[in-house]
C-alpha positions in Angstrom: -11.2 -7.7 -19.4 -14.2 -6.7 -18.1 -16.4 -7.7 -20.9 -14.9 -11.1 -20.4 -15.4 -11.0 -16.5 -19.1 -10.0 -17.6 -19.5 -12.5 -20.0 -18.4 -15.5 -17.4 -20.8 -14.3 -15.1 -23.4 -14.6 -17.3 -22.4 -17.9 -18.3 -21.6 -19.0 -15.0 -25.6 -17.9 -13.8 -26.9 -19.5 -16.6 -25.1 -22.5 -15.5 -26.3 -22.5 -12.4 -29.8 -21.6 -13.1 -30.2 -24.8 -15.5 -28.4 -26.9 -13.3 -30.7 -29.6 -11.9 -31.3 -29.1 -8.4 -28.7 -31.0 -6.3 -28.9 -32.6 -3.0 -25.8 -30.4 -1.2 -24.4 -31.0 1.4 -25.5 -29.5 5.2 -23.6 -26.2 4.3 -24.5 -23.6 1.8 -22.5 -23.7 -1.4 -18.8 -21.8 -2.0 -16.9 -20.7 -4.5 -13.3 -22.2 -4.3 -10.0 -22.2 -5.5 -7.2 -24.5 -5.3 -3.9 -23.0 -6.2 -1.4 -25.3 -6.6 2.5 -24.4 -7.2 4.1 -26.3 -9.8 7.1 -25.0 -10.7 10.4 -26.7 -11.1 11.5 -25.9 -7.4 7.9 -27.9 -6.3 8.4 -30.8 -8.9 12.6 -31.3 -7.9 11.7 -31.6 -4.1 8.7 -34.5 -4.8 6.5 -32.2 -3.0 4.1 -31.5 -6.2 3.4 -35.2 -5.8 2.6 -34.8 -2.7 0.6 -31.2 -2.4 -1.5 -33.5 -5.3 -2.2 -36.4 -3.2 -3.2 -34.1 -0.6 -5.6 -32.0 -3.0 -7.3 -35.1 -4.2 -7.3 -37.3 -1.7 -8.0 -34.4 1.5 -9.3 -31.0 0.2 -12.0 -33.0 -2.4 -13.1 -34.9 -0.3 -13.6 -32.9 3.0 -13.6 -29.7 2.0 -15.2 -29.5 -1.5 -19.3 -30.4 -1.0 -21.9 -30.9 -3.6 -23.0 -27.5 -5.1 -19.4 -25.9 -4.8 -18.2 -24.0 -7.8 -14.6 -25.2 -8.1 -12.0 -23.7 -10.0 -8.5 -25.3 -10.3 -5.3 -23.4 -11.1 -1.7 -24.1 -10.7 1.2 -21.7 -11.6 5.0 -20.9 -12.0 6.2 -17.9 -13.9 2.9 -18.0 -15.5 -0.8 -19.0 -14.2 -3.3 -20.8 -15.6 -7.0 -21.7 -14.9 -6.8 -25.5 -15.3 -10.3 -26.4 -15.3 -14.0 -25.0 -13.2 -17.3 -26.6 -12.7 -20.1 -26.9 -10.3 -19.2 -29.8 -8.4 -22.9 -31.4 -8.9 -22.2 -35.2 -8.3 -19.3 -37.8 -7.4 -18.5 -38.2 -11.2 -17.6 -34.6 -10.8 -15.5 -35.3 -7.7 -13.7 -37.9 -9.5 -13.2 -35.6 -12.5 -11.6 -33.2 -10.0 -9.0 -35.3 -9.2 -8.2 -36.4 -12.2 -7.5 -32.9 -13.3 -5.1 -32.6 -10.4 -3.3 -35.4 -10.9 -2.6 -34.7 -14.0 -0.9 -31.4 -13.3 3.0 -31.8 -14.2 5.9 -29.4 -14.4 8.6 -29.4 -16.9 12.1 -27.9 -16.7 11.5 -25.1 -18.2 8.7 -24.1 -15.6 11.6 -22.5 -13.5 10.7 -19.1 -12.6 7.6 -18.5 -9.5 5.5 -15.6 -10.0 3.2 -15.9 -6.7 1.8 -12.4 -8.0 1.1 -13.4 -11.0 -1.3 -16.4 -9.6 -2.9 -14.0 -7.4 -4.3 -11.7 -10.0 -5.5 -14.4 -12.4 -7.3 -16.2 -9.1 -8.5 -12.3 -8.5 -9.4 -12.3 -11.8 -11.7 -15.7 -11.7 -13.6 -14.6 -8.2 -14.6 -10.9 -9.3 -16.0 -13.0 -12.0 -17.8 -14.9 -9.6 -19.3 -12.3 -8.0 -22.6 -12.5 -9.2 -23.1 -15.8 -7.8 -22.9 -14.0 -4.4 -21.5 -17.3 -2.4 -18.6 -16.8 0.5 -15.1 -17.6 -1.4 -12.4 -19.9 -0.4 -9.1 -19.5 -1.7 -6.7 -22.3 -0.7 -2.8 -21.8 -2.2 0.2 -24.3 -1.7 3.3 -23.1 -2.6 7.5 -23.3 -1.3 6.8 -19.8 -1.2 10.0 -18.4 -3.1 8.8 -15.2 -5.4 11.3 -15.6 -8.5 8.8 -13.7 -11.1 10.2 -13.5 -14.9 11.2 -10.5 -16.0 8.1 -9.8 -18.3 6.0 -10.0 -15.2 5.0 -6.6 -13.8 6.2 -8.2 -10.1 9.5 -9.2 -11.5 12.0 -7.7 -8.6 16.0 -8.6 -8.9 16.2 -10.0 -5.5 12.9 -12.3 -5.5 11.4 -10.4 -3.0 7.5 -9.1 -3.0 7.0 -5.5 -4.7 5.2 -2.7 -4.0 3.0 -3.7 -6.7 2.0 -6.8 -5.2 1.6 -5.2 -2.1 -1.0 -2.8 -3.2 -2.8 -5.5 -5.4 -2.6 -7.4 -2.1 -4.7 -4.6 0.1 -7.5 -4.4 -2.6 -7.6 -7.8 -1.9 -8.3 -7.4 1.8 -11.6 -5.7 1.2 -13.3 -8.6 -0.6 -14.3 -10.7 2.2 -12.3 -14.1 0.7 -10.9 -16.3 3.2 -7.7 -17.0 1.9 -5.3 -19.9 3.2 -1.6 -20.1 1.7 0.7 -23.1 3.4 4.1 -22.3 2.8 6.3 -25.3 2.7 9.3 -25.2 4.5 7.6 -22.3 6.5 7.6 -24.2 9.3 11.3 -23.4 10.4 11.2 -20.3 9.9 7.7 -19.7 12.0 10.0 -21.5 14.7 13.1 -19.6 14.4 11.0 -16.4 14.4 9.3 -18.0 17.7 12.6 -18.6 19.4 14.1 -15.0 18.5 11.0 -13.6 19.9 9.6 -12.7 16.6 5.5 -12.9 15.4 6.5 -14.7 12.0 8.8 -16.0 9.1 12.0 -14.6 9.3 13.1 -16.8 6.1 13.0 -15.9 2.4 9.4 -16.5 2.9 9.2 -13.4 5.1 7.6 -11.4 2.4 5.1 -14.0 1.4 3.7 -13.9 5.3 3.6 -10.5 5.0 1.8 -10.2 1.3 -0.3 -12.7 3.0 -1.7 -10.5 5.7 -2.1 -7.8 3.3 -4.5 -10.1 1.8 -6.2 -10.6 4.5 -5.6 -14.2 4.6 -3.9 -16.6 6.9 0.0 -18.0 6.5 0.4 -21.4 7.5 4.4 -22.6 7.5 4.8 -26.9 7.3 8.3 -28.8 6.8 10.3 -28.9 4.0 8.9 -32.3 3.2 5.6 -32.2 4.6 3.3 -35.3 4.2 -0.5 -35.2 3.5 -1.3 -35.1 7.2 0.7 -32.2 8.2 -1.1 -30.6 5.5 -4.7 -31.5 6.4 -3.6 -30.8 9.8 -2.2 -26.9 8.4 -6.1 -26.8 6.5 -8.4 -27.6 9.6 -11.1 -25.4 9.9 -11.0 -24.5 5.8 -14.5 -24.1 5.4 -15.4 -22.3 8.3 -15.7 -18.5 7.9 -16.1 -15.5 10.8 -18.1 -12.5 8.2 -18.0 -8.7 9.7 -21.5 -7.7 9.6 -22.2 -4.8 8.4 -18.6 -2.6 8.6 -18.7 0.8 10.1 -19.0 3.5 8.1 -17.9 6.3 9.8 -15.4 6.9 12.4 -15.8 10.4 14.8 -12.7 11.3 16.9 -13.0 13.1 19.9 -10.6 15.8 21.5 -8.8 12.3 23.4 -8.2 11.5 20.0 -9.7 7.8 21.3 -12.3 6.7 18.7 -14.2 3.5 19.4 -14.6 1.4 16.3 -17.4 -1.7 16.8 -18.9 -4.3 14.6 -20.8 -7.6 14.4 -19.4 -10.9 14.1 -21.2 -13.6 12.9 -19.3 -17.0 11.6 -20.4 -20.3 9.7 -19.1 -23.9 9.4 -17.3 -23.9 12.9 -17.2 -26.2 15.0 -17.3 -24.6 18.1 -16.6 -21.2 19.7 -13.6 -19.4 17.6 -11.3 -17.1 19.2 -9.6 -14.1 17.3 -6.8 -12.1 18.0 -6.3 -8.8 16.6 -2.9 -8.0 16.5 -2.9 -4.4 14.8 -5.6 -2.4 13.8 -3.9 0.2 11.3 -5.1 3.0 8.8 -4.3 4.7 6.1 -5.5 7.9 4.4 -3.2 9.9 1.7 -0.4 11.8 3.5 -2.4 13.0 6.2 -2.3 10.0 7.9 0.7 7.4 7.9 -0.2 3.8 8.0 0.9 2.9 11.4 -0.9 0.0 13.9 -3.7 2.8 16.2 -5.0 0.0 19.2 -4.9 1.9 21.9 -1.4 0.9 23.9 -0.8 -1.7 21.1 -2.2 -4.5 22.7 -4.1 -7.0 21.0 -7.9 -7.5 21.3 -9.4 -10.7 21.6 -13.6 -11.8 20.6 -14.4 -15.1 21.2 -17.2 -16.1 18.0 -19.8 -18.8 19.3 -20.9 -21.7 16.8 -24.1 -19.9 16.6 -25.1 -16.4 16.9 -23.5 -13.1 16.9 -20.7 -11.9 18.7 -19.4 -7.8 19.4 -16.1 -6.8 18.7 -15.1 -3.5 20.0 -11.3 -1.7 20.4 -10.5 1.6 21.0 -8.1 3.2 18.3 -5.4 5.9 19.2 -5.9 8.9 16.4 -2.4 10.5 16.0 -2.5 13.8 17.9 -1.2 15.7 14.8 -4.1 14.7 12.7 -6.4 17.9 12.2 -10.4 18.3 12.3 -11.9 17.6 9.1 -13.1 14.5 7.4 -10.4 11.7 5.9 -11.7 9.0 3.5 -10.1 6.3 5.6 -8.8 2.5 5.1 -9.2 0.5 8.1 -7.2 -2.5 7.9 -7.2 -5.6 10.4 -4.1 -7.9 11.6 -4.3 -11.1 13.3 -2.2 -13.3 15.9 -3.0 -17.0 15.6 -5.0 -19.3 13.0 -8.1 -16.9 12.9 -9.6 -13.9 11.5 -12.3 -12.8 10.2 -13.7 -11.5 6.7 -13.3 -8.7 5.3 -9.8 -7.9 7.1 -9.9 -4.0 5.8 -12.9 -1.9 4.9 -13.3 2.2 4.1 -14.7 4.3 6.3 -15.1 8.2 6.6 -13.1 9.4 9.4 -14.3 12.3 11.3 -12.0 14.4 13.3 -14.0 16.8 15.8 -13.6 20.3 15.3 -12.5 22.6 19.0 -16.2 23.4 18.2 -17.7 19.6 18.4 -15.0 18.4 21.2 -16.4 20.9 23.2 -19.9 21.3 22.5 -21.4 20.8 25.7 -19.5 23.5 27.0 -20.6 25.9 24.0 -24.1 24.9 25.0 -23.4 26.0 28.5 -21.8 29.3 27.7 -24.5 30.1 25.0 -26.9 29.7 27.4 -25.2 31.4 29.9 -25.0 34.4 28.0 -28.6 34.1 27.2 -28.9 34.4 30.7 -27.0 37.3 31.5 -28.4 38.8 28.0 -32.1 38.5 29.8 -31.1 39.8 32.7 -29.4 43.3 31.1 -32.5 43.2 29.7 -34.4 43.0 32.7 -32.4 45.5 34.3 -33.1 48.0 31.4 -36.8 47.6 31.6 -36.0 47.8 35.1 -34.2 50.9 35.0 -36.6 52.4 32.3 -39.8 51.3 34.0 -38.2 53.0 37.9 -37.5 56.3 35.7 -40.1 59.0 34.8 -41.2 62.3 35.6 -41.6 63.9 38.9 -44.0 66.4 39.4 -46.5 68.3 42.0 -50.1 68.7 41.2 -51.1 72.5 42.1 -55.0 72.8 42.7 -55.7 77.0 43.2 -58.8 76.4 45.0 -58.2 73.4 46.7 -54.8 72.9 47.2 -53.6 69.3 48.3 -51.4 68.6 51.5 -48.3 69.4 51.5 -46.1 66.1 51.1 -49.2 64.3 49.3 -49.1 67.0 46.4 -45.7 65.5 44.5 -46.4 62.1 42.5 -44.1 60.5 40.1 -44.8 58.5 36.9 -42.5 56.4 34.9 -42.0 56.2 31.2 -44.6 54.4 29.8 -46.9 54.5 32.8 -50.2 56.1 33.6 -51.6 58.3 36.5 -55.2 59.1 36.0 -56.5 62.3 37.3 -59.7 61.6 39.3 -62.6 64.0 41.2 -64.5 63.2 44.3 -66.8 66.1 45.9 -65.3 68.8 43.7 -61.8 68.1 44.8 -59.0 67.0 42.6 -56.3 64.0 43.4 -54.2 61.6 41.3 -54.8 58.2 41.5 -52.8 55.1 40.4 -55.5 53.0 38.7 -58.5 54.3 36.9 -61.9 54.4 38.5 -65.5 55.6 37.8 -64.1 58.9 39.4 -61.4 59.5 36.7 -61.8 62.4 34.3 -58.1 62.2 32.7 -54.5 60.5 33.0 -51.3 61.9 32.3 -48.3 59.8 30.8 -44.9 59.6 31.5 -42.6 60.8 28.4 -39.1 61.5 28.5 -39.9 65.5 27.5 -42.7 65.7 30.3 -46.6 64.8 31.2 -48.8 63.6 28.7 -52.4 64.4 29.4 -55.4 63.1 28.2 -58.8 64.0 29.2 -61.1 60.9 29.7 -64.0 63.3 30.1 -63.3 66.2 27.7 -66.4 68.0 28.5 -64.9 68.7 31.8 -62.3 70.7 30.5 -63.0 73.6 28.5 -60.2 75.3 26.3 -58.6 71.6 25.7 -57.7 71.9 22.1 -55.6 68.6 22.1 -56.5 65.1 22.5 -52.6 64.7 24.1 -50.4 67.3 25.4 -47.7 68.2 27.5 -49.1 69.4 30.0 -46.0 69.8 32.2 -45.7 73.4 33.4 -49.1 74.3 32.2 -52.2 75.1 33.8 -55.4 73.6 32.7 -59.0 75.0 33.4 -61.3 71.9 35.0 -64.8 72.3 35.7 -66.6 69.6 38.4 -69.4 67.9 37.6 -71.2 70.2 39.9 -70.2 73.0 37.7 -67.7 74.5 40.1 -64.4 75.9 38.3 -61.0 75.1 39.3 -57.7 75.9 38.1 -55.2 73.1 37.9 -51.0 73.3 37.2 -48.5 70.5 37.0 -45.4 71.5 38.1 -41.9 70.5 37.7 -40.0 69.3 40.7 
């Protein structure tokens, strides 16, 4: 399959590239689809005739512009690409609708596989891909899923499967605009209305819901509709509301409130575009549930201008049980009204604070708090160590100092410097010219170093504890003195 997908591509760029160049029309060129239901069901109620008319006479002419790439299908129990072409001139045009009317059904076209139809038109757009051009898809169909029982969507009681289901939220990420009119829908949308109800309440139920899954937008008409009620269901076709670039991460806070945000940007409309956003919901694994998250479940509305950009913003309710840690996360988007936008469901990482992250401002404060107090123990200690040291009286024999002015203390770490004037001794808390040694306060006593070791004779050390010791000084006017530092 995908060597086939591969190959159209290349075929289908080659085409392109040696196409001659084309007057288009004002808009740039699409990719569409026209889907058109033709089983026995369609073809017994005369509405295949019309959904034809409509087709060539409606959707090829107003909808389809020079320089599309058109691909026509039509299905039952089985799908099948009828024809597709580059729509380059009005010959083209007019092959177009030949093609459609000559789409038939026979009796024995009696079973519906909507499914089916999907993946073959999923099929012929990742195909398309390479051309990089915004895609249309446009499906008509009475809307009743009766699958064969070869078909992998085959369910007893016609309804959708799981299968289809899944296929249809793969779907959702691609950025198609996808249109389904469900005839006979339209009863059913007002029964639903009158009961109170968002949608189809009918056996089409499930196709409005495999709908949304898509991404795409469920239009209901009468039972026998005519070609106006289904131009009218089409309006607005063309134009297209693109996310620009989709969030890729999510971060959830201890409210569990996470703001999600993107651009808006549309093309082909003719005028200013309102959406509705009905239900935001995700989905990651068994963590957590797919449930709708808008905050309070009210809808959020954006209006889009004709031109230019606009912000849409809602704030999603995280279930509370959800734990820190990082989800891979699918965000999917559900609308109210005729409007939505493209893609309708995109991945993103969601990122559940840790205690840690929700309350980081208050780490910060704490940490630096304790840095604080840390600086001030400190502070203290130096403090403390700097306002401790050793007490002690200087005894001079020959010149003792006053009582009271003889007791000095150092701290640890400090120096007092031993200093003579006249022949008489003193300590001093700075050092001067007068200075002949200091002493140094250590935790087992005094320190002493001579500054002037020529002034005291016997001195066999260059530092010593010199508490409790006396030391032999002699002046620079050669008179001897006899010096002790004593203990207090």
């Amino acid at each position: 399959m995908k060597k086939r997908a591969m190959l159209f591509c290349i075929l289908t760029m080659f085409f392109v590239i040696t196409t001659p160049q084309i007057q288009a029309d004002e808009r740039s060129a699409y990719d569409i689809i026209l889907i058109i239901d033709k089983s026995i069901s369609m073809e017994e109620s005369r509405n295949l005739e019309v959904v034809k008319n409509f087709m060539a006479n409606t959707v090829l002419n107003e909808n389809v512009k020079i320089g599309d790439f058109l691909i026509i299908m039509d299905f039952w129990g089985e799908a099948e690409v009828v024809d597709s072409f580059t729509v380059q001139s009005e010959t083209d045009r007019s092959r177009a609708k030949s093609i459609i009317s000559s789409i038939v059904s026979t009796p024995r076209q009696t079973n519906t596989d909507i499914g089916n139809a999907v993946d073959i038109a999923k099929y012929q757009i990742e195909a398309l891909a390479c051309t990089n051009r915004p895609k249309i898809v446009l499906m008509v169909t009475d809307g009743y899923q009766e699958a064969p029982r070869f078909s992998k969507y085959y369910s007893p009681d016609h309804t959708f499967t799981n299968a289809f289901l899944d296929q249809a939220k793969t779907i959702a990420r691609k950025g198609w605009k996808i249109q389904v009119i469900a005839i006979g829908g339209a009863q059913d949308f007002i029964s639903a209305a009158e009961q109170g109800g968002p949608g189809l309440q009918g056996p089409q139920e499930g196709l409005k819901e495999t709908t949304e899954q898509m991404g795409g937008q469920l239009k209901g008409v009468s039972e026998k509709p005519t070609e106006e009620e289904l131009r009218q269901a089409t309006a607005g076709l063309e134009s297209r509301i693109d996310v620009m670039q989709p969030p890729a991460r999510l971060t959830v806070p201890t409210s569990k409130l996470a703001d999600i945000s993107f651009k808006l940007k549309g093309s082909s409309l003719s005028g200013p575009v309102t959406v509705t956003v009905r239900e935001v919901r995700i989905k990651s694994g068994a963590d957590i549930m797919e449930q709708n998250v808008l905050r309070g479940l009210t809808p959020v509305q954006v209006t889009v201008p004709q031109e230019g950009e606009a912000a849409f913003k809602a704030q999603l309710q995280i279930p509370g049980t959800v734990q820190a840690g990082d989800y891979p996360t699918d965000v999917q988007f559900f609308f109210e009204g005729d409007n939505a936008f493209q893609p309708s469901a995109f991945a993103v990482d969601l990122h559940v604070n840790s205690f840690l992250e929700n309350n980081l401002l208050l780490f910060i404060l704490l940490l630096a708090a304790g840095l604080l107090v840390l600086a001030f123990i400190v502070f203290l200690i130096v403090r403390l160590i700097a306002s401790s040291g050793v007490k002690f009286r200087l005894k001079v024999e020959e010149h003792p100092l006053p009582k009271g002015k003889d007791v000095f203390k150092v701290g640890y770490g400090k120096w007092l410097y031993l200093n003579e004037s006249y022949g008489r001794l003193m300590i001093a808390p700075k050092r001067s010219l007068r200075s002949i040694g200091r002493v140094y306060g250590v935790k087992k006593g005094l320190e002493f170093e001579p500054l002037r070791e020529e002034q005291f004779p016997g001195l066999k050390a260059a530092k010593q504890n010199v508490l409790g010791r006396k030391l032999t000084v002699k002046t620079q006017d050669g008179v001897t003195l006899h010096v002790e530092f004593l203990k207090v």
